[in-house]
Backbone as JSON Lines, residues from 0, in Angstrom:
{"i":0,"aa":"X","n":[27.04,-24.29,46.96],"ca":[26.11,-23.26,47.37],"c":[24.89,-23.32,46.45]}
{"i":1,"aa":"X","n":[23.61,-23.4,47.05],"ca":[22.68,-23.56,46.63],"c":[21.96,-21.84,45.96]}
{"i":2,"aa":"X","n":[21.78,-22.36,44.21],"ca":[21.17,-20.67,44.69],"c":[19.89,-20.37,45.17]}
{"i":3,"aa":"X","n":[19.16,-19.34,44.87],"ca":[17.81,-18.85,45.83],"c":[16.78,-19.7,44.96]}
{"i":4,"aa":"X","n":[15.78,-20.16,45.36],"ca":[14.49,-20.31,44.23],"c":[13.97,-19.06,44.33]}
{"i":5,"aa":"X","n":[13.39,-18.79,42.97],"ca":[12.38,-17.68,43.1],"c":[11.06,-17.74,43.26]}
{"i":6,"aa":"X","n":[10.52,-17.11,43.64],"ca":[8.85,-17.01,44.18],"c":[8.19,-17.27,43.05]}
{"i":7,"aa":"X","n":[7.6,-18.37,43.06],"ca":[7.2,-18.72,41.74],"c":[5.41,-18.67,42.04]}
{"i":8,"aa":"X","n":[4.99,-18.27,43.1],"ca":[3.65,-18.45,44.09],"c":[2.53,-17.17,42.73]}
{"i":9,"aa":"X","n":[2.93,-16.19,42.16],"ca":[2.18,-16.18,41.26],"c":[2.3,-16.71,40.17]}
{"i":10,"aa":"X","n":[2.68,-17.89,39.57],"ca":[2.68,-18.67,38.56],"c":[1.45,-19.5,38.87]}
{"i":11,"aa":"X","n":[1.42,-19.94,40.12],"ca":[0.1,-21.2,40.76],"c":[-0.59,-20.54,40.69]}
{"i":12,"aa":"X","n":[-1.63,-21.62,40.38],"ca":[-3.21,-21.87,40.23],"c":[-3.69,-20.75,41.74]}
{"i":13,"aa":"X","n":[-4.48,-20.56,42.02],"ca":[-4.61,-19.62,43.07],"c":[-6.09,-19.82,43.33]}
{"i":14,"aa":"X","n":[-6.23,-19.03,44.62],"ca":[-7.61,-19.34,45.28],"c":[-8.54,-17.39,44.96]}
{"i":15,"aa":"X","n":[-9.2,-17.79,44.76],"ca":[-9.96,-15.88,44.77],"c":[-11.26,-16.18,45.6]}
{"i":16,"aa":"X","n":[-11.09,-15.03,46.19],"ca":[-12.41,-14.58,47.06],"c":[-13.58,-14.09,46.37]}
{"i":17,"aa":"X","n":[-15.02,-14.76,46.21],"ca":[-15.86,-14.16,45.78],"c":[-17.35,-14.13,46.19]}
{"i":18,"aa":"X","n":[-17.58,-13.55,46.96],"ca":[-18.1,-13.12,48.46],"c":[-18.34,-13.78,49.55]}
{"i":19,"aa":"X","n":[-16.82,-14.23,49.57],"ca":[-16.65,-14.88,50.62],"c":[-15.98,-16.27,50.62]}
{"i":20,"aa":"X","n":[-16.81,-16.76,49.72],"ca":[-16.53,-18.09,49.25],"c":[-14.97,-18.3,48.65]}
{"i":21,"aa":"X","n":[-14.62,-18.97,48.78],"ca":[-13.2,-19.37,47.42],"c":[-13.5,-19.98,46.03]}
{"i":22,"aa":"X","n":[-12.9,-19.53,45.44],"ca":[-13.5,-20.66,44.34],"c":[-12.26,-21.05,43.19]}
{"i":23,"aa":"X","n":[-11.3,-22.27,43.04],"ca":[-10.11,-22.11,42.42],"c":[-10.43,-21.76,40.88]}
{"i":24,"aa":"X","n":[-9.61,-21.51,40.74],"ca":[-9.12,-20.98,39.02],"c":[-8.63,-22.49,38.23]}
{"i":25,"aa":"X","n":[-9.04,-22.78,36.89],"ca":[-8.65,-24.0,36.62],"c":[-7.49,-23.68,35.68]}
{"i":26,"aa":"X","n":[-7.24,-21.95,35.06],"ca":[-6.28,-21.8,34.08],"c":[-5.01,-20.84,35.06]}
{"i":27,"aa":"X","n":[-3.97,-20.83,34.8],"ca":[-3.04,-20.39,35.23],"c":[-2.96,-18.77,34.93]}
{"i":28,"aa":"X","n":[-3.03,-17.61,35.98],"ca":[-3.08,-16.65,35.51],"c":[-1.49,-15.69,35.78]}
{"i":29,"aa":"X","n":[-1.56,-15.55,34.39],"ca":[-0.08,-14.48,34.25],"c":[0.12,-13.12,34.11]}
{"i":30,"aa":"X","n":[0.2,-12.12,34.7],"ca":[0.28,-10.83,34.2],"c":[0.35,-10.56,32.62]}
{"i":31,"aa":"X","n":[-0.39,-9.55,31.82],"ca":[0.18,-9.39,30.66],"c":[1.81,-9.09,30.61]}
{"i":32,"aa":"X","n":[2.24,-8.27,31.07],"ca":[4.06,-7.93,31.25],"c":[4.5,-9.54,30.78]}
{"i":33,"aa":"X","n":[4.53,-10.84,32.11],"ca":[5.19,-11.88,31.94],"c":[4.7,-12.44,30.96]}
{"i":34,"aa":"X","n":[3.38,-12.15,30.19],"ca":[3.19,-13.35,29.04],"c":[3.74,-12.59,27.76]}
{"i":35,"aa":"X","n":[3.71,-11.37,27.84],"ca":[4.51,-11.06,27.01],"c":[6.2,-11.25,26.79]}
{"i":36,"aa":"X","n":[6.6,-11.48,28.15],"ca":[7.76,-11.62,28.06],"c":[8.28,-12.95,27.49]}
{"i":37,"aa":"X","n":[7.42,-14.02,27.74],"ca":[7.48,-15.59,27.17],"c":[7.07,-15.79,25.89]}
{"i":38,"aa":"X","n":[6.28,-14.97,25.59],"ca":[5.58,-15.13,24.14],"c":[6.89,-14.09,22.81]}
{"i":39,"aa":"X","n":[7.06,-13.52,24.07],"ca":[8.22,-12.78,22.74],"c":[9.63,-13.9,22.4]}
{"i":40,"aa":"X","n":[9.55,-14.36,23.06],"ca":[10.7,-15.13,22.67],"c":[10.3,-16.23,21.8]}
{"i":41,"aa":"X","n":[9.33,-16.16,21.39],"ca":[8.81,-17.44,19.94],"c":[9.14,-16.5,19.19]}
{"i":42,"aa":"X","n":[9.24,-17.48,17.4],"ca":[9.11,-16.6,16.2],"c":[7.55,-16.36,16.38]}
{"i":43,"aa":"X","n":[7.65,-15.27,14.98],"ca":[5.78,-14.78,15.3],"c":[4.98,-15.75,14.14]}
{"i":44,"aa":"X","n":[5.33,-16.59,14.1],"ca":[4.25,-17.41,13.45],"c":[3.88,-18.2,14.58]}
{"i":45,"aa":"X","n":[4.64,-18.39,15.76],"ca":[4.41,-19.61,16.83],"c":[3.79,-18.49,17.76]}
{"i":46,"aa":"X","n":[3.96,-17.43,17.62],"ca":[3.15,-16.4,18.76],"c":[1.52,-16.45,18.22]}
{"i":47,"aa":"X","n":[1.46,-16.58,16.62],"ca":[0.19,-16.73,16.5],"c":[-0.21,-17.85,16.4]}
{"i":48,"aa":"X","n":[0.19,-18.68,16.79],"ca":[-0.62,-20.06,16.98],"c":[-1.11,-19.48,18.54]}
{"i":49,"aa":"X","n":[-0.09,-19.36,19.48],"ca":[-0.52,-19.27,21.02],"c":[-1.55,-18.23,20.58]}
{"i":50,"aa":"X","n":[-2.15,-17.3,20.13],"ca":[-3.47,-16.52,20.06],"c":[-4.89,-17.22,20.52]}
{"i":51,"aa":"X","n":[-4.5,-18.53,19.79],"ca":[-5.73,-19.16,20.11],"c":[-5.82,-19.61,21.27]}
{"i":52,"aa":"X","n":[-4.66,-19.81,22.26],"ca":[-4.94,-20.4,23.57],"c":[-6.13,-19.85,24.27]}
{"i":53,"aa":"X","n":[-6.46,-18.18,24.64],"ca":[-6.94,-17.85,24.93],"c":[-7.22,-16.17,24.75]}
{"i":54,"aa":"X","n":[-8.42,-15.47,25.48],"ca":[-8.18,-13.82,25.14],"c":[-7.03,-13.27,26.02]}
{"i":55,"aa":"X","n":[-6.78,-13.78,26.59],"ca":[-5.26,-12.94,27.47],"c":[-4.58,-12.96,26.48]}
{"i":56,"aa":"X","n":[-4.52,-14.8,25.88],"ca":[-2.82,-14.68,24.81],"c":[-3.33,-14.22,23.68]}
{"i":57,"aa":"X","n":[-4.59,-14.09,23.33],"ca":[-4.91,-13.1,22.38],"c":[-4.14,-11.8,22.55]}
{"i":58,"aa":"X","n":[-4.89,-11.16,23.43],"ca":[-4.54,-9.59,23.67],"c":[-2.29,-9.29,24.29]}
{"i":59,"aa":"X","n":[-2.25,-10.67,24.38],"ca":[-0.92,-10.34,24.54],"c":[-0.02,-10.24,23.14]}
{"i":60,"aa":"X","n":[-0.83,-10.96,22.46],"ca":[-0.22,-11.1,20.6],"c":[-0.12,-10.22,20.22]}
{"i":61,"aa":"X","n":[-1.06,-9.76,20.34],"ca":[-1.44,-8.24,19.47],"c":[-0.53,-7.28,19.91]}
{"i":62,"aa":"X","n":[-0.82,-7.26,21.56],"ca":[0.29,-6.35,22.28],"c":[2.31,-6.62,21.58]}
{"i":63,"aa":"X","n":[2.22,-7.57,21.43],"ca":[3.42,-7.91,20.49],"c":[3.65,-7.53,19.45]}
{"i":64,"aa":"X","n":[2.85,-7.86,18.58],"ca":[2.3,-7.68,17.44],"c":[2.63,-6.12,17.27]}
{"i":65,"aa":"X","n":[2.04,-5.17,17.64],"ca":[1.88,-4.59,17.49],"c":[2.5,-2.86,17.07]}
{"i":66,"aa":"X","n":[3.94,-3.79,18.42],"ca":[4.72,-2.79,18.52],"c":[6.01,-3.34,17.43]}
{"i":67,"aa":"X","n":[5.91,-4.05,16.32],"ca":[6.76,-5.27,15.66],"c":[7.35,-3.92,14.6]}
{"i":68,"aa":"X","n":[8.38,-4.2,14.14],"ca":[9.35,-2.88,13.25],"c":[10.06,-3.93,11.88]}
{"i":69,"aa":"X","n":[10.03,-5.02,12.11],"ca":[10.36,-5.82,11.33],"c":[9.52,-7.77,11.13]}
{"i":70,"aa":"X","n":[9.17,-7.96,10.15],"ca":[8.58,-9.28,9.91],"c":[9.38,-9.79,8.43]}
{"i":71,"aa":"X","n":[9.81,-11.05,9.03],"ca":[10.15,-11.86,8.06],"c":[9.47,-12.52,8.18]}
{"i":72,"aa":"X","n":[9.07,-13.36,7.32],"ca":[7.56,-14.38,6.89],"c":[8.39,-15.27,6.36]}
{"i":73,"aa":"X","n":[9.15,-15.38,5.2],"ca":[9.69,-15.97,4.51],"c":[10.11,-17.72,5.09]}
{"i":74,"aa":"X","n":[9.96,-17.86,6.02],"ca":[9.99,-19.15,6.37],"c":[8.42,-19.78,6.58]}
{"i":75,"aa":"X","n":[7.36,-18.98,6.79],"ca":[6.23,-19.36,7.02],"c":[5.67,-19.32,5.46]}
{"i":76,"aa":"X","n":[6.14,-19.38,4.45],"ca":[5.87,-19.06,2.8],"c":[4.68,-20.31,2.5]}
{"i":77,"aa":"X","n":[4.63,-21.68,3.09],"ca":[3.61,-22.42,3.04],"c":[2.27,-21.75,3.64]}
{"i":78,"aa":"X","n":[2.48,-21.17,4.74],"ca":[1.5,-21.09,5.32],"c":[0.46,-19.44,5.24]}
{"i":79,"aa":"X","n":[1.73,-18.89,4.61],"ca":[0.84,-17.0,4.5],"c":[-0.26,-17.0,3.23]}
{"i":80,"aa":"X","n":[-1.45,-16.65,3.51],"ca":[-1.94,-16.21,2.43],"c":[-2.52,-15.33,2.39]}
{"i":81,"aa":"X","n":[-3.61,-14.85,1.58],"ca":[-3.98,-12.96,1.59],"c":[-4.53,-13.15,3.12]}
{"i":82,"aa":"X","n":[-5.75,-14.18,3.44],"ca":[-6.19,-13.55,4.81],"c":[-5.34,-13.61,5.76]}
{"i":83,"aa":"X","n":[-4.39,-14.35,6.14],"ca":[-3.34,-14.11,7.39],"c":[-2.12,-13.24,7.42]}
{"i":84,"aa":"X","n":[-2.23,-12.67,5.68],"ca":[-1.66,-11.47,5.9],"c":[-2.41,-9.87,5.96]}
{"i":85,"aa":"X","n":[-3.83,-10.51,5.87],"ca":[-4.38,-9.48,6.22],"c":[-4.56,-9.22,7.64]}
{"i":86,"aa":"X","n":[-4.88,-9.95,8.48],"ca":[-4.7,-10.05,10.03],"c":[-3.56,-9.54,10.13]}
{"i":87,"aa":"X","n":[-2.47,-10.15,9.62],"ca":[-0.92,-9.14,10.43],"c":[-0.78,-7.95,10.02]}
{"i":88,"aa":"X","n":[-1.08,-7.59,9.56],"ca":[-0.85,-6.22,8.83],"c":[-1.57,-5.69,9.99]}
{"i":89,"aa":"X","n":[-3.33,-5.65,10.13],"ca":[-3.62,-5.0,10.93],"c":[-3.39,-4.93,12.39]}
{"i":90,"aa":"X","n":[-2.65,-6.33,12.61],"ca":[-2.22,-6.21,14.04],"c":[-0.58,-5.67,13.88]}
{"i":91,"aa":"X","n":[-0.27,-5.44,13.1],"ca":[1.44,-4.62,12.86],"c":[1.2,-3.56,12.41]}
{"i":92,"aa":"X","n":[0.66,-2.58,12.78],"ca":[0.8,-1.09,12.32],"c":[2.14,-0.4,12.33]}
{"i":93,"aa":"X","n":[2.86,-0.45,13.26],"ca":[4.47,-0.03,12.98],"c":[5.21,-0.31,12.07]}
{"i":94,"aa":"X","n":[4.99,-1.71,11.62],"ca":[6.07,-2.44,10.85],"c":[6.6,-1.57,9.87]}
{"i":95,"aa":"X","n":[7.54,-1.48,9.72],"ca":[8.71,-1.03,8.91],"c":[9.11,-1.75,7.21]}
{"i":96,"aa":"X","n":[9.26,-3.02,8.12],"ca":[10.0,-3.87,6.99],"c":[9.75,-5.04,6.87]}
{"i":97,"aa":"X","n":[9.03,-5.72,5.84],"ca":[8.67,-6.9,5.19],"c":[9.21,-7.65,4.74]}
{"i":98,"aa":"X","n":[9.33,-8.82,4.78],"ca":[10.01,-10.02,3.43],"c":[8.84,-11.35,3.48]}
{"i":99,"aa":"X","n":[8.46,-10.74,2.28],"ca":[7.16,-12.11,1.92],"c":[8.27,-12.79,0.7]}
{"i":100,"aa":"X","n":[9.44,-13.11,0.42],"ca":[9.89,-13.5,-0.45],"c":[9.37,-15.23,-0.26]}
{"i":101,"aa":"X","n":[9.02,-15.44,-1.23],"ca":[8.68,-16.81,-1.38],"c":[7.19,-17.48,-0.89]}
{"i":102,"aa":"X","n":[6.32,-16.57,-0.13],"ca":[4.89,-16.56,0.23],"c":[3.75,-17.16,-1.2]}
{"i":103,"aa":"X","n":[3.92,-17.63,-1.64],"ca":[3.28,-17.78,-3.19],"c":[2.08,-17.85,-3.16]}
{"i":104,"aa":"X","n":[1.42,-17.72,-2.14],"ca":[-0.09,-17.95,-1.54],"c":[-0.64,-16.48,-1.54]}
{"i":105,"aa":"X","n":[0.3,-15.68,-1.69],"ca":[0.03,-14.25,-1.37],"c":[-0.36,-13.5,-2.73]}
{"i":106,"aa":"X","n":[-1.31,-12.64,-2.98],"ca":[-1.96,-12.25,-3.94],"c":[-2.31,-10.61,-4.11]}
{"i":107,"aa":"X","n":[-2.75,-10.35,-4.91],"ca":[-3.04,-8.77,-4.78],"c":[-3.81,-8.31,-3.41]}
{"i":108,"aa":"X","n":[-4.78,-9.26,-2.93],"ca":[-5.25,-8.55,-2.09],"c":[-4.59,-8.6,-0.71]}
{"i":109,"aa":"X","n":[-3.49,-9.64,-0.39],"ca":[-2.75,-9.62,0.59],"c":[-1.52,-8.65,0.37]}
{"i":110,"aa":"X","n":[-1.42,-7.94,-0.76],"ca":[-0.71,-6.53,-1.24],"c":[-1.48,-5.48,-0.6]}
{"i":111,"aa":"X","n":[-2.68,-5.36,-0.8],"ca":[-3.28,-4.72,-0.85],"c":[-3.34,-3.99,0.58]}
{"i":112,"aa":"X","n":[-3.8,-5.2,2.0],"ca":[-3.76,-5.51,3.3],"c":[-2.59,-4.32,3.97]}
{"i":113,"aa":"X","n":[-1.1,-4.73,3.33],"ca":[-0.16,-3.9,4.06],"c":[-0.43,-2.76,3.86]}
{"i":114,"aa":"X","n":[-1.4,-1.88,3.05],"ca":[-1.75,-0.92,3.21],"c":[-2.05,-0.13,4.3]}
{"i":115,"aa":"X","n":[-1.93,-0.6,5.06],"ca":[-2.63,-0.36,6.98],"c":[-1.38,-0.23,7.45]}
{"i":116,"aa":"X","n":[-0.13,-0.54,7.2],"ca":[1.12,-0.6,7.71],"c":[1.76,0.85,7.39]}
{"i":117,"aa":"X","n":[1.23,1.79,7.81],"ca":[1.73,3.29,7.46],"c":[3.0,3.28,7.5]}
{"i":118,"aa":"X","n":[4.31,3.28,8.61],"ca":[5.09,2.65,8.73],"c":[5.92,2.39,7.57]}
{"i":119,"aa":"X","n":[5.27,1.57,6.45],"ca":[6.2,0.54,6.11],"c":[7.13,1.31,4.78]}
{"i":120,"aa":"X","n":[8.43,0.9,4.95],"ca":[9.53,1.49,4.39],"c":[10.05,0.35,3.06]}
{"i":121,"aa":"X","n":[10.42,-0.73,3.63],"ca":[11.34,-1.46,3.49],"c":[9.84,-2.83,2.61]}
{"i":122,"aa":"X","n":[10.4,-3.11,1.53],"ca":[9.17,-4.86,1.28],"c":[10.02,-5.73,0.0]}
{"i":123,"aa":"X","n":[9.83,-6.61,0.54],"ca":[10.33,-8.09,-0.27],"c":[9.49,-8.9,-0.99]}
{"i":124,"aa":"X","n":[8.96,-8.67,-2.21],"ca":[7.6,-9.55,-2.7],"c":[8.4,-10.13,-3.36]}
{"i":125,"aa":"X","n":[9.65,-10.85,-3.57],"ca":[10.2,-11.5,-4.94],"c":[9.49,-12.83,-4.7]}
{"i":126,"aa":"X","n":[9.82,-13.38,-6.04],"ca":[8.76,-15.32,-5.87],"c":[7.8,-15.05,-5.59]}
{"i":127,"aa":"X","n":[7.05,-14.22,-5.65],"ca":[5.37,-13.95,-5.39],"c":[4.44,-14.03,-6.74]}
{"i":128,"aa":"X","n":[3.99,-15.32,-7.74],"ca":[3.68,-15.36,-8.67],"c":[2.34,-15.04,-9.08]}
{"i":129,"aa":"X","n":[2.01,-14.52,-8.33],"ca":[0.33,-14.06,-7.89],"c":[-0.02,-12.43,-7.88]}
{"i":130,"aa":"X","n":[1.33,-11.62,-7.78],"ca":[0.9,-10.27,-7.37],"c":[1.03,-9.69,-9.13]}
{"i":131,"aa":"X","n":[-0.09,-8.58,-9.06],"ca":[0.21,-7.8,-10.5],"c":[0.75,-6.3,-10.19]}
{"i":132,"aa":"X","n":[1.66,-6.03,-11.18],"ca":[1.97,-4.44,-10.82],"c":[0.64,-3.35,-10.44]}
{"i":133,"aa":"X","n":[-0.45,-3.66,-10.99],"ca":[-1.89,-2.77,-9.94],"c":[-1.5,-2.76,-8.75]}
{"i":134,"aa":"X","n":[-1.34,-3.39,-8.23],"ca":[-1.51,-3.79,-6.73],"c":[-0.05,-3.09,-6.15]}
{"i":135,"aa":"X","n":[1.1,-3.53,-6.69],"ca":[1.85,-2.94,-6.17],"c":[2.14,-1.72,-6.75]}
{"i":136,"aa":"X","n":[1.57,-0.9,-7.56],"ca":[1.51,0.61,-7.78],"c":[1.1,1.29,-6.66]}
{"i":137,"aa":"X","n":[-0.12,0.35,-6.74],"ca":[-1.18,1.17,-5.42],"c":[-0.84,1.1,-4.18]}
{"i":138,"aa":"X","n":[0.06,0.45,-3.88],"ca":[0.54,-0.06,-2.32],"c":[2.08,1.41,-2.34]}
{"i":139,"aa":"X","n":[2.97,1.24,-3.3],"ca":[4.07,1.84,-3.91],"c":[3.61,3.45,-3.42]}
{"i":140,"aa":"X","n":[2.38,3.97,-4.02],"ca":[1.51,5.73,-4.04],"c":[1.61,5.87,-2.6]}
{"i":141,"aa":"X","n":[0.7,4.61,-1.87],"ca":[-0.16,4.62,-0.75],"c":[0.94,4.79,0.39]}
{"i":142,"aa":"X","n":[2.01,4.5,0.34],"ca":[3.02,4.42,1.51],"c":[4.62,4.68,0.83]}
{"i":143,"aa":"X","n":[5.36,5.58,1.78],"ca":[6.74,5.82,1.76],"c":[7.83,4.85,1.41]}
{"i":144,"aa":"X","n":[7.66,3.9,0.58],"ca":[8.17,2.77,0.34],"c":[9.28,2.94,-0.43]}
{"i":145,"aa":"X","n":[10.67,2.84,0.09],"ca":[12.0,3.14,0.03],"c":[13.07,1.95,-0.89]}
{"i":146,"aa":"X","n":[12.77,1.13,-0.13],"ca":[13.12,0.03,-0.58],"c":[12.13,-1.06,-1.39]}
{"i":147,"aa":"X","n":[11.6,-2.16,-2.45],"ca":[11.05,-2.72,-2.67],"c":[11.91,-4.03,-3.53]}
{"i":148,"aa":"X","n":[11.66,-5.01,-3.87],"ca":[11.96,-6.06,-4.4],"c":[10.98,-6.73,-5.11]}
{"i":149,"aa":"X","n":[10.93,-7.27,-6.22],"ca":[10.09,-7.85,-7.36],"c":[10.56,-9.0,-8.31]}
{"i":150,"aa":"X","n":[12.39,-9.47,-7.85],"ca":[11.92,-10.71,-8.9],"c":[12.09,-11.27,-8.83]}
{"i":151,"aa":"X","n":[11.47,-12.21,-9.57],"ca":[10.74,-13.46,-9.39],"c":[9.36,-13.13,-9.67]}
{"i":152,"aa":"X","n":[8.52,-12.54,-9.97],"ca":[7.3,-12.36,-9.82],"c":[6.41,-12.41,-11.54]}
{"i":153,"aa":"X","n":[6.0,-13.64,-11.75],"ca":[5.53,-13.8,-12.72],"c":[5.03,-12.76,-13.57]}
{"i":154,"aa":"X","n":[3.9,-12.21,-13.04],"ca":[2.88,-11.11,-13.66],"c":[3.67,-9.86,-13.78]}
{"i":155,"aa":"X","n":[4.97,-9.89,-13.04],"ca":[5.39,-8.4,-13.56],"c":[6.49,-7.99,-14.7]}
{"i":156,"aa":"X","n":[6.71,-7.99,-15.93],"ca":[7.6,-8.18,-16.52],"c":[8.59,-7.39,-16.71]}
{"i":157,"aa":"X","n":[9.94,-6.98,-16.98],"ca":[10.89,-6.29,-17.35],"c":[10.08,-4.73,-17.73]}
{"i":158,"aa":"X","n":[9.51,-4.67,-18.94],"ca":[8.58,-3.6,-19.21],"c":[8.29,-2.74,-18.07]}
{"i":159,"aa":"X","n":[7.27,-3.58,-17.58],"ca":[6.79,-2.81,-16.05],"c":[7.35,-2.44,-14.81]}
{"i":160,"aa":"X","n":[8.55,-3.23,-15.09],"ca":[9.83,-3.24,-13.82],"c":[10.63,-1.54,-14.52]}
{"i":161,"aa":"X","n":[10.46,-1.87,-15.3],"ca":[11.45,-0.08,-15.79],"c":[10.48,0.98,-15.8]}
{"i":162,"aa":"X","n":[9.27,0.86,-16.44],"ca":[8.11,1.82,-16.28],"c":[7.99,2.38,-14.95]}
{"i":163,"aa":"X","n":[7.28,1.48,-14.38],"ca":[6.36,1.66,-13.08],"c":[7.61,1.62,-11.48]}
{"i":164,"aa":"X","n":[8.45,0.47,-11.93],"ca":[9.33,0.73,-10.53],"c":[11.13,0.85,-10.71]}
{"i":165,"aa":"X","n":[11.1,1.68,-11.25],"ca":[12.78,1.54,-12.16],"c":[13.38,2.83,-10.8]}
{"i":166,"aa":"X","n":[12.84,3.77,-10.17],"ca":[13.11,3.93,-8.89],"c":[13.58,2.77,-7.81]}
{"i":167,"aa":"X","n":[13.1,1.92,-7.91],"ca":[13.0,1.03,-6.56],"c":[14.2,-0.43,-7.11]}
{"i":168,"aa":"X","n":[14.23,-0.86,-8.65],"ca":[15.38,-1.97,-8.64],"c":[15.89,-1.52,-10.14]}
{"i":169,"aa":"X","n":[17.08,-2.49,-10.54],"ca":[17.61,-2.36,-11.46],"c":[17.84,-3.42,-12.43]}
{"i":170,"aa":"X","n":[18.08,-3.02,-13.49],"ca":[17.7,-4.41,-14.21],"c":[18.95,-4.31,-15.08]}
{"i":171,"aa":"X","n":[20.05,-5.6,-15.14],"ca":[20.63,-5.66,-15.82],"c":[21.0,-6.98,-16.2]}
{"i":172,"aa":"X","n":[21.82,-6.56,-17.58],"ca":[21.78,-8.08,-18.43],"c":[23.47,-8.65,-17.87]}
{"i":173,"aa":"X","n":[22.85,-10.47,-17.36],"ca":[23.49,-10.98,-16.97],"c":[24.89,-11.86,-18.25]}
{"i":174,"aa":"X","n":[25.61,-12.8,-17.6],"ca":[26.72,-13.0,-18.72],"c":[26.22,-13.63,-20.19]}
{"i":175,"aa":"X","n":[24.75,-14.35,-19.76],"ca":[23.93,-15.04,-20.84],"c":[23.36,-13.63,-21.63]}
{"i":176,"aa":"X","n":[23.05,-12.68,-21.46],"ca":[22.28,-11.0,-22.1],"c":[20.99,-11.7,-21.57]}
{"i":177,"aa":"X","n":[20.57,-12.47,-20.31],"ca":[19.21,-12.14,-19.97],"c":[19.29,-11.19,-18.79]}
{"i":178,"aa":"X","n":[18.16,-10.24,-18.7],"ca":[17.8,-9.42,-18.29],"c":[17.35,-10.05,-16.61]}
{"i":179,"aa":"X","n":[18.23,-9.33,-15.32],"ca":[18.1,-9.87,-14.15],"c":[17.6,-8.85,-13.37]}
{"i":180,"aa":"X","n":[16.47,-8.74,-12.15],"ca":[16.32,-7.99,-11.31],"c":[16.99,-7.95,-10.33]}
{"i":181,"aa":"X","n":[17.67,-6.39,-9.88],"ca":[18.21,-6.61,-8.72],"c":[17.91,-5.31,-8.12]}
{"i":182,"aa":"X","n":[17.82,-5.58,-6.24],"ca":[17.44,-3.86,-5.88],"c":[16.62,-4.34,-4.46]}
């Protein structure tokens, strides 16, 4: 038994009337709904490559983007730096929860960026050898930030880890008596 094909007749190229005349379409046109529905199924580093295809898959990114509650980056760590995390941030206003662990490209001012992420609860900066506790004070004040993570992070030392964020991780001495972040 054969099953049904489905009507695939708005996927094709199509003819439009424009006064009178026909005139074909050379790009394939998709409802936002269905391109969102195809585009969500990439990770979102491959959703923002498709941005550039065009302003539909622009405006469908964003539309993605937008409504996003969680971003892991952490596999894109070659490729994030302050400006492309400044773009996501502002196209993720919901986001919740972050993990830039291992982003090393990322700097105070791509700290700075998630500031726009009202939202955000939950953040992962460990291996980030670029950020200074400024930056994440000011990010820390600026938003409800519940959860945080810090080590690995060159510029911030033990000192400042108990000072400034001894709320957010804990620091204890491992079987050697060096001092480990955890939290």
């Amino acid at each position: 038994m054969m099953a049904a094909v489905p009507d695939m007749s708005s996927l094709q190229p199509h003819q439009e009337t424009c006064g009178g005349a026909a005139t074909s379409l050379d790009v394939m046109r998709l409802t936002r709904d269905l391109l969102c529905s195809v585009l969500s199924l990439l990770p979102v580093g491959t959703q923002c490559q498709a941005a550039a295809v065009s302003r539909d898959w622009l405006l469908a990114v964003e539309h993605l983007l937008g409504g996003t509650k969680e971003l892991n980056l952490c596999r894109y760590s070659a490729r994030i730096c302050d400006d492309n995390m400044a773009r996501l941030a502002r196209r993720c206003p919901r986001v919740t929860d972050i993990n830039l662990s291992g982003c090393r490209k990322i700097g105070d001012r791509g700290v700075h960026a998630l500031a726009s992420c009202k939202e955000l609860r939950s953040l992962n900066l460990s291996c980030l050898p670029l950020i200074t506790a400024d930056a994440v004070v000011a990010l820390c004040n600026a938003l409800p930030i519940v959860s945080l993570e810090l080590g690995g992070c060159a510029r911030i030392g033990d000192a400042v880890l108990r000072t400034h964020f001894s709320q957010y991780v804990e620091l204890d001495d491992d079987e050697d008596g060096l001092s480990k972040v955890q939290g």
